[in-house]
N, C-alpha and C positions, 0 to 999 in steps of 0.2 A: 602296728608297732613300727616305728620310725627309728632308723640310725644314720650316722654317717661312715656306716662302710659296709659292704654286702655279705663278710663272711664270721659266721660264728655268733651270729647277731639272735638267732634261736637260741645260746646256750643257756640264758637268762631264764628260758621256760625249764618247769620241769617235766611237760609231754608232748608227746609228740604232736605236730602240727601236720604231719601228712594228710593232704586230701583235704585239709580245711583250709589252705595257706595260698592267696598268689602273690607272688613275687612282683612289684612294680620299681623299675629302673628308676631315680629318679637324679636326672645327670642334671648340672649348673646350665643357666640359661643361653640357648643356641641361636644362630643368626637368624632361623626363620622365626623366633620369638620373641627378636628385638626390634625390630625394623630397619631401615636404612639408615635415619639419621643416627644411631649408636652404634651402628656396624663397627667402624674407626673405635670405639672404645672396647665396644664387648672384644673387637682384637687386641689390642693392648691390653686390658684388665683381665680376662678371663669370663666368664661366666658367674662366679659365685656372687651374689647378690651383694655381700658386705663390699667387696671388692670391685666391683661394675658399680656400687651406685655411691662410691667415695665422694669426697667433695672435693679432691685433687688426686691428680697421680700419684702424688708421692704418700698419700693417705693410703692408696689403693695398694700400694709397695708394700708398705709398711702389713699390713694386714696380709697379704698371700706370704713375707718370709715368715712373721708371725705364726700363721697356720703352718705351713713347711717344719717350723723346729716344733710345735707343739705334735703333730702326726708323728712326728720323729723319735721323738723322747717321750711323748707321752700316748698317746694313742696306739701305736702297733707294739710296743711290749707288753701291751693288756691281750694283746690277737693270740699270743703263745709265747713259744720260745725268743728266747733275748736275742735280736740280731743289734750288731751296733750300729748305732742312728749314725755313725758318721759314715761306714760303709755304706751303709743305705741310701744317704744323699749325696755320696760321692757318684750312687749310680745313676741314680736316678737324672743327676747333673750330666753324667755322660749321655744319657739316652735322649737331656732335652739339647745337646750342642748335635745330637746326630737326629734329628726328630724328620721318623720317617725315612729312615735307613733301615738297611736288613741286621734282622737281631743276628749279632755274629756271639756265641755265648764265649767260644775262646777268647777272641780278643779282650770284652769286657774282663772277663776272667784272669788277663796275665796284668790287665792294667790298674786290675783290686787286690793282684797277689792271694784270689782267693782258689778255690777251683775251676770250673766250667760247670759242674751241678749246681755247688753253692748258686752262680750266678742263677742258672735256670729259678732254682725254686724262690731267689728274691722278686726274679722277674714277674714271676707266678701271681707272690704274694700282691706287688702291686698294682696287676691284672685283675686280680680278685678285690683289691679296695677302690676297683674303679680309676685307679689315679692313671695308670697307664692302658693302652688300647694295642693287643696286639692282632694284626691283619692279617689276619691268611690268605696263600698266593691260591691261585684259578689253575687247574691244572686237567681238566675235566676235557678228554678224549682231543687234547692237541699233541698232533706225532712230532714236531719240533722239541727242543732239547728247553726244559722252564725252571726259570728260578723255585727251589720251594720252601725258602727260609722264608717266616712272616717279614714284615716290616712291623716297625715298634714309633707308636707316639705317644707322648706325655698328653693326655686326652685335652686338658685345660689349657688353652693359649696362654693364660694369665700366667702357673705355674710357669709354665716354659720361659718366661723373659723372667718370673721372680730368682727361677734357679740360676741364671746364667745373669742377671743384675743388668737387666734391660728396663729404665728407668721413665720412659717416655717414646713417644711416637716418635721423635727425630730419633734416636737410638736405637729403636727398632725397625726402621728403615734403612741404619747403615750397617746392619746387623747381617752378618752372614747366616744365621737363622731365620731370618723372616720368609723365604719362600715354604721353607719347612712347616711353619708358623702359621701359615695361610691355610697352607693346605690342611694340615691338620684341626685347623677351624672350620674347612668348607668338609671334611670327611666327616666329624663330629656333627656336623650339623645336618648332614642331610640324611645318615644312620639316623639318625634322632627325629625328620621326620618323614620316615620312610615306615610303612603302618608295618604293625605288629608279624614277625613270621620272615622279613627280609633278609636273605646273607650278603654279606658283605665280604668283599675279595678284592686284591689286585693282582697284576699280571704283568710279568716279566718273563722275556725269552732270556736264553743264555747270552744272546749278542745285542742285548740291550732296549730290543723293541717292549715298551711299558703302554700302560693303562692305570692309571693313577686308583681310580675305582669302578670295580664290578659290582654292580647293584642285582642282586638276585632278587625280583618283589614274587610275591605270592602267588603261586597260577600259574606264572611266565614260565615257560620252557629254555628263553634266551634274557641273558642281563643285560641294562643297561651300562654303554661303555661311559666312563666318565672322565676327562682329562679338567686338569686344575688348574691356573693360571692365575698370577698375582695383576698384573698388567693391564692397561685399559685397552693396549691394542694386540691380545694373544694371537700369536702365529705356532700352529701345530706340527710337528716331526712328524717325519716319514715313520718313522717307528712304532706311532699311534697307529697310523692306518693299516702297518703289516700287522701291527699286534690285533688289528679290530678285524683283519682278512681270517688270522688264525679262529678267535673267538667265534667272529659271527652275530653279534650283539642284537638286539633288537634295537634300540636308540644309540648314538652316538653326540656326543652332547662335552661342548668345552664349558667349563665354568671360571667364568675372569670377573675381574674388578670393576667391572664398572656398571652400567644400567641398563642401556638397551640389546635390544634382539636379535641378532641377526646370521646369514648361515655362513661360514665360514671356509665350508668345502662341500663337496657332492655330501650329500647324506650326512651334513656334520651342521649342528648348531653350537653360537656362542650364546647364554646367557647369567643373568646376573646369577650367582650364590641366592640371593633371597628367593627369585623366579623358579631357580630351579627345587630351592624347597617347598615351594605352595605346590610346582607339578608334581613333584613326590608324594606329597602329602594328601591330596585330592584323590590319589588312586583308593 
């Protein structure tokens, strides 16, 4: 049984599927599944196939706000109870101009006029229809004082520039979102080919030392640390390395913009987004 959203999608049966059922993710096309020369698009467009294989950007526009008002008005009032599509894409708009910030549910909440619950359980909902990714923080036997609010990204890059009217690669270049943007392309894609059983986490001290992503793969005792970078010539913070002293990692590993290999610091490699999804994915 195929759908476009993960929950409530059994109610159409009338018995039960337990113990006969598995579940398969099946998330919009990721950078280790397009190669290099598309990389620059599948950024801009998104993943969804209609929208990555447009015949213009502005084709591919048209098509993600398209999709955005029909999920709005027409798709999640069929999920349950009536929330309204304009709250709904007001938030959603907030979550893609902070993409990859900590879900603060107060703030969102005084700036929809709604409660702090309300907000939670939209946040929920759009966790549950895939459209949003929320990341839990690492917090596993470090005596230091650690953030442990998740971080929140709008999973689809495509979305993220359709909600905020990001029209093209020059505009999303001058765009105060595009590191956000990045990152959440290179999180997305390498969750995606990381085999089956991986958690994923990041890390944050109270004074600022981060690790953009903790890869927990199967077997391993220690995660891979992973820092993210849009740039073709990334230069690492001392805050990585205190945050990877606390951790402990078994790899330490920058991922930047550009193509070739090479190490960066004691025990620290740069390589390409695509590179580091085929080593992912080989385990």
């Amino acid at each position: 049984m195929l759908g476009s959203a993960s929950i409530d999608l059994l109610k159409q049966s009338s018995e039960s599927l337990a113990g006969r059922v598995r579940y398969l993710e099946l998330a919009p096309f990721d950078a280790g599944e397009i190669g290099r020369d598309r990389l620059q698009t599948l950024w801009l467009r998104g993943g969804f196939p209609e929208s990555l294989l447009s015949d213009s950007d502005a084709a591919s526009l048209r098509w993600r706000v398209d999709f955005i008002r029909t999920y709005l008005e027409r798709d999640i009032p069929q999920l349950g109870p009536r929330i309204p599509a304009e709250t709904l894409r007001r938030l959603w708009t907030m979550l893609a101009h902070q993409q990859g910030g900590l879900l603060n549910a107060a703030s969102l909440a005084r700036a929809l006029a709604v409660d702090g619950k309300t907000v939670a359980s939209y946040v929920d909902l759009l966790v549950d229809l895939l459209l949003v990714r929320r990341l839990a923080p690492w917090h596993s036997n470090i005596s230091k004082r650690v953030v442990k609010s998740p971080k929140v990204y709008v999973r689809d890059s495509g979305l993220v520039h359709a909600l905020l009217g990001v029209c093209d690669s020059e505009a999303l270049l001058a765009h105060p979102v595009a590191d956000g943007s990045w990152e959440g392309l290179a999180i997305e894609s390498l969750i995606a080919a990381a085999p089956h059983g991986t958690e994923a986490y990041f890390f944050r001290t109270a004074t600022g030392d981060e690790i953009d992503l903790l890869l927990k793969l199967p077997g391993q005792r220690k995660p891979w640390a992973i820092e993210i970078k849009r740039g073709l010539a990334p230069q690492i913070e001392r805050g990585f390395h205190v945050a990877c002293d606390l951790v402990r990692p078994q790899r330490r590993l920058v991922v930047y913009g550009g193509v070739e290999r090479f190490p960066i610091a004691q025990g620290v490699e740069a390589l390409s987004l695509l590179e580091t999804c085929d080593e992912v994915s080989a385990l």
